[in-house]
C-alpha positions in Angstrom: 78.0 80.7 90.6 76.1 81.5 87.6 75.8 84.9 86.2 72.8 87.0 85.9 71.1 89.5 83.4 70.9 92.5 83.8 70.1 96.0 81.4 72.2 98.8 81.7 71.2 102.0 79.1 69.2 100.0 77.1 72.5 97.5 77.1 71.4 93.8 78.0 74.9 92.3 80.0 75.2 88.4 81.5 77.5 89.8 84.9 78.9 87.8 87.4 76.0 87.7 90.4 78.3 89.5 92.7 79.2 92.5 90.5 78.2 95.7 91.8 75.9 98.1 89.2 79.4 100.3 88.6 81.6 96.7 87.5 78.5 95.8 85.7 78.8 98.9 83.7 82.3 99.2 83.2 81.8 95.5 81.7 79.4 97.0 79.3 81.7 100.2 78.3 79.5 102.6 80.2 81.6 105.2 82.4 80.0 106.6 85.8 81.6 109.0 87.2 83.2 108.8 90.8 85.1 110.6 92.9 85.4 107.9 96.2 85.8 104.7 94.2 88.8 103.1 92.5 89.4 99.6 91.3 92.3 99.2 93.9 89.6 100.1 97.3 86.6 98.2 98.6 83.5 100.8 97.9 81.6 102.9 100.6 79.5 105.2 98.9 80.9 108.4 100.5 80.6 110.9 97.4 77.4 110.3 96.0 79.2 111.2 92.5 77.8 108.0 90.7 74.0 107.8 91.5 72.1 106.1 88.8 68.4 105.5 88.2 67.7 102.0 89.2 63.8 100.8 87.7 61.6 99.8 90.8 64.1 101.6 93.3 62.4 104.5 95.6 65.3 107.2 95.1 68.4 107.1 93.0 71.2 104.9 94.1 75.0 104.7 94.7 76.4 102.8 91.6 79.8 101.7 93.8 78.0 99.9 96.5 74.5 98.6 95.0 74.6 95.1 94.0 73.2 93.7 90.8 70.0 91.2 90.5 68.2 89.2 88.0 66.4 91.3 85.2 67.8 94.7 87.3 67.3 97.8 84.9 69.6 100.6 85.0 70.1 104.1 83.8 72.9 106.2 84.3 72.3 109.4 82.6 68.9 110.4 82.9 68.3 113.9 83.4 67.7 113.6 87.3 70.8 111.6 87.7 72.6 114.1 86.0 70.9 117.3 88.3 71.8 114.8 91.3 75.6 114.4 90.0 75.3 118.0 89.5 73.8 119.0 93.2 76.6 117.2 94.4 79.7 118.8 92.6 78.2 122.2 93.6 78.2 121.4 97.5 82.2 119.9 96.7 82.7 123.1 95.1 81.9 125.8 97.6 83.9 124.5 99.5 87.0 124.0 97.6 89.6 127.3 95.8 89.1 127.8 92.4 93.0 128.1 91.7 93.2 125.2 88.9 95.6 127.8 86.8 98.4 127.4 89.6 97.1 124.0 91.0 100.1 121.2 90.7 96.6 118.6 89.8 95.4 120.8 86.9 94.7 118.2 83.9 94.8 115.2 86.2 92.1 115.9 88.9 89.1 114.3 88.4 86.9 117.2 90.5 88.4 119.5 87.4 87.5 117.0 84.7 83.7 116.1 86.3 82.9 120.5 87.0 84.2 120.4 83.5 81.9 117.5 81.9 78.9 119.3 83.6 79.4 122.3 83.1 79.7 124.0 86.2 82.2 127.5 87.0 80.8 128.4 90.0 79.0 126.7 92.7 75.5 128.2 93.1 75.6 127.9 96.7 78.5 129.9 98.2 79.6 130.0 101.8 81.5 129.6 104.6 85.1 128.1 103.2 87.5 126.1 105.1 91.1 127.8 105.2 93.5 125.4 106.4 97.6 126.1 106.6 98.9 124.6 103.9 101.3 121.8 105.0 104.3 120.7 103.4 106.9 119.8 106.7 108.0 116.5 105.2 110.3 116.4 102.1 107.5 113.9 100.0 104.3 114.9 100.2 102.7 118.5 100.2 99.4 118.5 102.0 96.6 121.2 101.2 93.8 120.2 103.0 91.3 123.1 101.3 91.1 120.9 98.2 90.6 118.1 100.2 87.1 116.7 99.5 86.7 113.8 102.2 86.4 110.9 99.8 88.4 108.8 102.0 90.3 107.4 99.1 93.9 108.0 101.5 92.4 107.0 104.7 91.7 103.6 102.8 94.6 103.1 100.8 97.0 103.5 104.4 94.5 100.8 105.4 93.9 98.3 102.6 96.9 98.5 100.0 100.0 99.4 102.6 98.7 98.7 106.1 99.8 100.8 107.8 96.5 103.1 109.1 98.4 106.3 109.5 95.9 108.5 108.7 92.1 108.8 109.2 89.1 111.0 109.7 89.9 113.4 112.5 87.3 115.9 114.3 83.8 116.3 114.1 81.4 118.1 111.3 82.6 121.1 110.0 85.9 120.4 111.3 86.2 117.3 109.7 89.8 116.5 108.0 92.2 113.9 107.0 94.8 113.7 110.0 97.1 111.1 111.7 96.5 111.1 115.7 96.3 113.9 117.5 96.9 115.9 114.0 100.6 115.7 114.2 103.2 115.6 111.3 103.8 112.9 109.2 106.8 112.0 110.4 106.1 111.3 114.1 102.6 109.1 112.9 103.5 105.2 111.9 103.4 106.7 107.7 106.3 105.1 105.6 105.9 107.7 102.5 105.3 105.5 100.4 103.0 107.5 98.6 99.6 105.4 98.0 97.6 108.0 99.3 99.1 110.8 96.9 98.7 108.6 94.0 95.6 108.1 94.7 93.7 111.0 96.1 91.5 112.6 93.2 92.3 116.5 93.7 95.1 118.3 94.0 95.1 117.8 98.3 97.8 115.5 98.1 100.9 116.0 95.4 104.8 115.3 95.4 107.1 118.0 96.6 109.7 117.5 94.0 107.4 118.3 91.7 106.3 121.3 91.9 106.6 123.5 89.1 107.9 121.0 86.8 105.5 121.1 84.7 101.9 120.0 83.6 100.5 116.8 83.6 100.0 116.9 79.9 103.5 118.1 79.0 105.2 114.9 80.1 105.7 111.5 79.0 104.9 108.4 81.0 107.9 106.0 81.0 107.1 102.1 82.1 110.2 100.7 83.8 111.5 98.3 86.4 112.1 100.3 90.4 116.1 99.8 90.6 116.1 99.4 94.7 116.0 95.4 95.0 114.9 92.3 93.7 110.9 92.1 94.0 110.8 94.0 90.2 108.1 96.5 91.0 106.9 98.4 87.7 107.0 101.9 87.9 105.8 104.5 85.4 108.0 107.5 85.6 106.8 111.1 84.6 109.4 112.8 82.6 109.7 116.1 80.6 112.5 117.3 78.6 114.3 114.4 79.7 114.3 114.8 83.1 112.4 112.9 85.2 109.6 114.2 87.5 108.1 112.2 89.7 107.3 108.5 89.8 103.4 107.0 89.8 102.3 103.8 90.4 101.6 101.1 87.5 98.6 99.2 88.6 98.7 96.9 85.7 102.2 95.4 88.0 102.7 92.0 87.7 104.8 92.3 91.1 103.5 95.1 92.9 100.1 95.8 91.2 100.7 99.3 91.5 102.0 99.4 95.5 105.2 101.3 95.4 107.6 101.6 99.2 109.0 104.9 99.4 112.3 104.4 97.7 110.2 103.4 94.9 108.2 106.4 94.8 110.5 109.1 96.3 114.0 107.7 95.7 114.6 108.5 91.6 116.7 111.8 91.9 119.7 110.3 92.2 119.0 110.0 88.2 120.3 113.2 88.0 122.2 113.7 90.7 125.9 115.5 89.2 128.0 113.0 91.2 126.5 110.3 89.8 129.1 108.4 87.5 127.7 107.6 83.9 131.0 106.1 82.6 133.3 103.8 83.8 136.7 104.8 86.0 139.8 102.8 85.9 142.8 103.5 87.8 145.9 104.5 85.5 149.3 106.2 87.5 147.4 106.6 90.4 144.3 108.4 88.9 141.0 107.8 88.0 140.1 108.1 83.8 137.4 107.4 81.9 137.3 104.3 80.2 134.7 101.7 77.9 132.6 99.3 80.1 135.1 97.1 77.9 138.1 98.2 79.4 136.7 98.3 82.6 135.2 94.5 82.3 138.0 93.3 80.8 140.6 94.3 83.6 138.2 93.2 86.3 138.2 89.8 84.8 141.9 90.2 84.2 143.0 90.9 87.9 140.4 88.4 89.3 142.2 85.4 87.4 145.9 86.9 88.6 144.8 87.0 92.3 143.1 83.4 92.1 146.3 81.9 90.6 148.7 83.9 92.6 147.1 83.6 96.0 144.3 81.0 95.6 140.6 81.4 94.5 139.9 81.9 98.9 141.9 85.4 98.4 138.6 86.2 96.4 135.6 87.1 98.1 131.9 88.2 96.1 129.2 90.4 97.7 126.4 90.7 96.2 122.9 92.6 97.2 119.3 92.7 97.3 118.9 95.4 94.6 120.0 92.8 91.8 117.0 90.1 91.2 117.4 86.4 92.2 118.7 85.2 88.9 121.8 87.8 89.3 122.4 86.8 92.3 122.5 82.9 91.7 124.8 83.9 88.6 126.8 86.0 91.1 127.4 82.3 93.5 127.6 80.5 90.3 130.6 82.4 89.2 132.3 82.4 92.6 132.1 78.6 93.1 131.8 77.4 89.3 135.0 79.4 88.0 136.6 80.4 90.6 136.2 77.6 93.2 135.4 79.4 96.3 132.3 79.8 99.1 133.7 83.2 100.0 129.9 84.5 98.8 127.9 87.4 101.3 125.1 89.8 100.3 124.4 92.8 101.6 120.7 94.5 101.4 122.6 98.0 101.4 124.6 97.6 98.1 
């Protein structure tokens, strides 16, 4: 399919012919701002955020969900674009607390960073305000639904990245929230925790227990690494400060998991720094456990391995192995059982 021409800000762009006017200018280096759309989720339009000024077009349009054509002309920051973009954050913001000095989001909410870009402290249009409970019953996710803006961005990540559909729009007009059935808990609706929709929602509505009060978005260090829990290799970026890890985002950039995460992925880290956890190696001398090198350690595994082969036969051996390690471990695992050792005594186990 051949591409087509389009101008965007005086920028003339050759875009593939089913590009939307948002993909067209992201090509070009142009940023519209958004609050409902994200690279991972199909477009609907819902927040009106990134109207743009399309030439020959009645009233502005929804940059997400409008579709490019043939010598299309586009402007994206004309002054009633921006008073539209404006109009719009004001009606989000009477409606949502202004407690971004406490708020767990502050520096990473994209409601904060937009009221900041235009300008805005207060919404000229104050109100009746929603005051739901706040909503933190399940050890993952903490729910405040009074900074929740209905973008929908949850509701289709459940769907479209995990699923699973746990969650969806609830009640009628003013009413309207983000609920699972019958607005019960978490737990008794088909969620797995595995976190999409709190790595993806663009306010503070939806952040990770554990984190609370560890610390600003800004204060950490974003660590790309390798989930431990089994062999698919999902990459994780961990959020740490002072060497202590905080929580765990998604890396959408993934080769494996293109930034989906289950919940052990995106819940299951504190065992990092759990006290029991053992961060040398034990060997048994007279009866007791004592440190020892992973030399040590290595070298009298090896060592009582070869005496129980050659005193009892290499079937007195057994190897278990587990869905944590990758493939390539676990073939080396078999290989060593049968290659050296000369026996099939080889199981896995998903719970090692």
């Amino acid at each position: 399919m051949a591409d087509i021409h389009i101008t965007i800000d005086g920028k003339q762009l050759s875009v593939p012919r089913d590009s939307t006017v948002m993909e067209a200018a992201e090509k070009a280096g142009i940023q519209i701002p958004k609050l409902c759309a994200h690279p991972a989720l199909k477009p609907i339009g819902a927040c009106r955020v990134c109207l743009v000024e399309v030439e020959k077009q009645r009233g502005l349009q929804p940059s997400c969900t409008f579709p490019v054509s043939e010598g299309m002309v586009v402007h994206t920051n004309t002054p009633a674009v921006r008073e539209a973009r404006r109009f719009v954050l004001e009606l989000l913001l009477s409606d949502h607390p202004m407690d971004c000095m406490t708020c767990e989001q502050s520096g990473a909410c994209e409601l904060q960073d937009l009221a900041y870009e235009y300008g805005i402290k207060e919404s000229r249009y104050p109100g009746q305000q929603h005051s739901w409970p706040e909503q933190e019953a399940n050890p993952f996710i903490y729910r405040d639904y009074n900074k929740c803006i209905l973008c929908r961005r949850c509701i289709r990540a459940c769907d479209e990245i995990n699923g699973v559909e746990a969650i969806g729009l609830i009640r009628r007009g003013w009413d309207t929230k983000v609920g699972t059935a019958y607005d019960g808990s978490l737990q008794d609706s088909p969620c797995e925790f595995c976190g999409m929709c709190m790595e993806i929602c663009p306010t503070g509505a939806l952040t990770p227990v554990m984190r609370a009060g560890a610390g600003r978005t800004w204060e950490m260090k974003k660590v790309t690494t390798t989930c431990p829990y089994c062999g698919v290799g999902c990459t994780l970026d961990l959020m740490v400060k002072d060497n202590k890890v905080t929580s765990a985002q998604s890396n959408w950039d993934g080769a494996a998991n293109k930034g989906w995460t289950c919940v052990k992925g995106r819940f299951g880290w504190d065992y990092v720094h759990n006290e029991e956890r053992l961060t040398t190696p034990l060997i048994k001398k007279d009866g007791e456990f004592v440190e020892a090198t992973w030399d040590e350690a290595l070298d009298l595994v090896a060592d009582k391995f070869v005496e129980i082969a050659q005193q009892n036969g290499p079937d007195a051996l057994a190897f278990l192995s587990s869905a944590k390690c990758t493939n390539e471990e676990n073939y080396l695992v078999q290989k060593m059982a049968r290659g050296l050792f000369g026996t099939n005594n080889v199981d896995h186990c998903a719970r090692l």
